[in-house]
Structure formats: C-alpha cells, structure tokens
C-alpha positions as CSV (number, residue, x, y, z in Angstrom):
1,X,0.0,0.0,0.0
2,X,1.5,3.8,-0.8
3,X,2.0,5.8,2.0
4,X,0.3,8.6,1.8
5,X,1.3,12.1,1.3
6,X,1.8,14.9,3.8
7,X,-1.2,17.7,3.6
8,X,-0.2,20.1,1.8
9,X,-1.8,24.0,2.2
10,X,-0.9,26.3,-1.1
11,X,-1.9,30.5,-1.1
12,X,-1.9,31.9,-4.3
13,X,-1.3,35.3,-5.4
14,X,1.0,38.6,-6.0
15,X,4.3,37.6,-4.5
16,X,4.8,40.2,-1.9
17,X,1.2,39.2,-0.8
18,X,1.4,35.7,-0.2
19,X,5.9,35.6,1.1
20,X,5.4,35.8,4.2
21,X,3.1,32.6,4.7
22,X,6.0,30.5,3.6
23,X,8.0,31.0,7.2
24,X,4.7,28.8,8.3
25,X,4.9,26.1,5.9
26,X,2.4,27.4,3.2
27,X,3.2,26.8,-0.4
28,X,3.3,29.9,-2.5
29,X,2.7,30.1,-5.8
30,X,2.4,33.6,-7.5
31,X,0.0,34.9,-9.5
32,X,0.1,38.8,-10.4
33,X,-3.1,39.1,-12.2
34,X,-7.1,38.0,-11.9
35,X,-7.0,36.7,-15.6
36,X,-3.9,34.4,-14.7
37,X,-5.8,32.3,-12.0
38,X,-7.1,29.3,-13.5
39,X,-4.7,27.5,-14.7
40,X,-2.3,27.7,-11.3
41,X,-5.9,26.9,-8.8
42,X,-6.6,23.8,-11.4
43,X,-2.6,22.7,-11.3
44,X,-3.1,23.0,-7.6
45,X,-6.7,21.7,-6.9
46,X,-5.5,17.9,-8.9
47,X,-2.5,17.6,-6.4
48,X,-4.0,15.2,-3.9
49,X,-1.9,16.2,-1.2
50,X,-3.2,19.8,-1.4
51,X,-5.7,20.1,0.9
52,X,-6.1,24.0,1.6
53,X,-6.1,26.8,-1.0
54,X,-6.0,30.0,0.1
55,X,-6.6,32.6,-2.6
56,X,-5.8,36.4,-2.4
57,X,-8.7,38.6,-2.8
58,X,-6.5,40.8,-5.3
59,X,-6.5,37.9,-7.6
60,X,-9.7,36.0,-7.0
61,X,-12.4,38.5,-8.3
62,X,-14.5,36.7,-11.4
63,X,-13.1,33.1,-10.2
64,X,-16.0,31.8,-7.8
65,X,-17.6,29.8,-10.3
66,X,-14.1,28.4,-11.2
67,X,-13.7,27.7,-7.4
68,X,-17.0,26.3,-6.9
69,X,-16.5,23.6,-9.8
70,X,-13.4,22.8,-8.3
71,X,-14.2,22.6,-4.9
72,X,-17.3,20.2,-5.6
73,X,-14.8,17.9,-8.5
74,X,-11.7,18.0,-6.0
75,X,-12.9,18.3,-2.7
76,X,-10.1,20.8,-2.1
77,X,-11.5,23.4,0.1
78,X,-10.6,26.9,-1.5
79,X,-10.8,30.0,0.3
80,X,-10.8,34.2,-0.6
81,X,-8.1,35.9,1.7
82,X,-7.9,39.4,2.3
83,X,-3.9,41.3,1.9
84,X,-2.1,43.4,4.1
85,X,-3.8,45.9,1.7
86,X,-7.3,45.5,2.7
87,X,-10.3,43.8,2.1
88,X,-12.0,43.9,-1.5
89,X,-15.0,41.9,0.3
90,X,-13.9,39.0,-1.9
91,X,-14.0,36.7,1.0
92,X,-17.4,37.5,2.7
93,X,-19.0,37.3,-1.0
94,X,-17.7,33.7,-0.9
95,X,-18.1,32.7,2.7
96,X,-22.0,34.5,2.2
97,X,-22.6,32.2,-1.1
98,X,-20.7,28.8,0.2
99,X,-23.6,29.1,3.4
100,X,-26.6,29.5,1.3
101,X,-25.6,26.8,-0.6
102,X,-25.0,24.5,2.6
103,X,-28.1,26.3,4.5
104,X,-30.4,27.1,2.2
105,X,-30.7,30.7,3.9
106,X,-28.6,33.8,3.9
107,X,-27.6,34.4,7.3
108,X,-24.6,36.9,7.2
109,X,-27.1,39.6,5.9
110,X,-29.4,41.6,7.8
111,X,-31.8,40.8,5.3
C-alpha cells in the first residue's frame, strides 16, 4: 500500500502578498493578475496532497464559479483571503454564497 502524502496548504497570489506565509509552511505560488488564476488553482486543486487553498482577494475576483467547480470535483477546500492591503469583500462574498448553498438561507445579511 502507498503511503500517503503529507497535507499540503498552497496560497496563491501577488508575491509580496502571499511571502510571508511560507516561514509557516504554506506553499506559495504567484500569481500577479485575476485573468492568470485558472490555470495555477486547477494545477493546484488535482494535487492530492493539497488540501487548503488560500486565494488572495487581489487575484480572486470573477473566479468563484471556477472555485466552486473545483471545490465540488476536488474536494479541495478553496478559500478568498484578504492582503495586508485590505479587504476587497472577496471573502465574505464567498463565505455569504458557500452558506446559502449549505443552509439554504442567507444568514450573514441583515436581510
């Protein structure tokens, strides 16, 4: 029987972003722009031992229908992260879509 491989977590994004998660064991792969995601969270999403992807906000505009296929085909759990820069709301658009889809309701908003 193969052993199996050590869980891997990958962030992807701008370089200077993403740097300093690799003193905690992340695997950084850089991105610079929005329209250059797909093919790295795809390459990233079929490693099996990749268990984590964290995506930078700056990068992950227009990809949640990409992440959504992916997360359901993989099973890799993808998330939106905010820089040192700020929040483009990237993340609770996600998080706020991902719970209506497991809840059936929207309960971040104060609808």
């Amino acid at each position: 029987m193969a052993k199996a491989g050590r869980a891997r977590v990958v962030a992807i994004g701008p370089r200077e972003e993403m740097f300093g998660l690799r003193s905690v064991g992340v695997d950084v792969v850089a991105v610079e722009a929005p329209s250059d995601i797909e093919q790295s969270l795809r390459a990233q999403a079929a490693r099996p031992e990749v268990r984590l992807i964290l995506v930078s906000e700056s990068v992950a505009e227009g990809a949640q229908k990409l992440v959504e296929d992916l997360r359901k085909a993989t099973g890799t759990m993808i998330m939106a992260v905010p820089s040192h820069l700020g929040s483009r709301r990237v993340t609770l658009t996600w998080m706020k879509h991902a719970m209506e889809q497991s809840l059936g309701v929207d309960v971040i908003s104060n609808k």
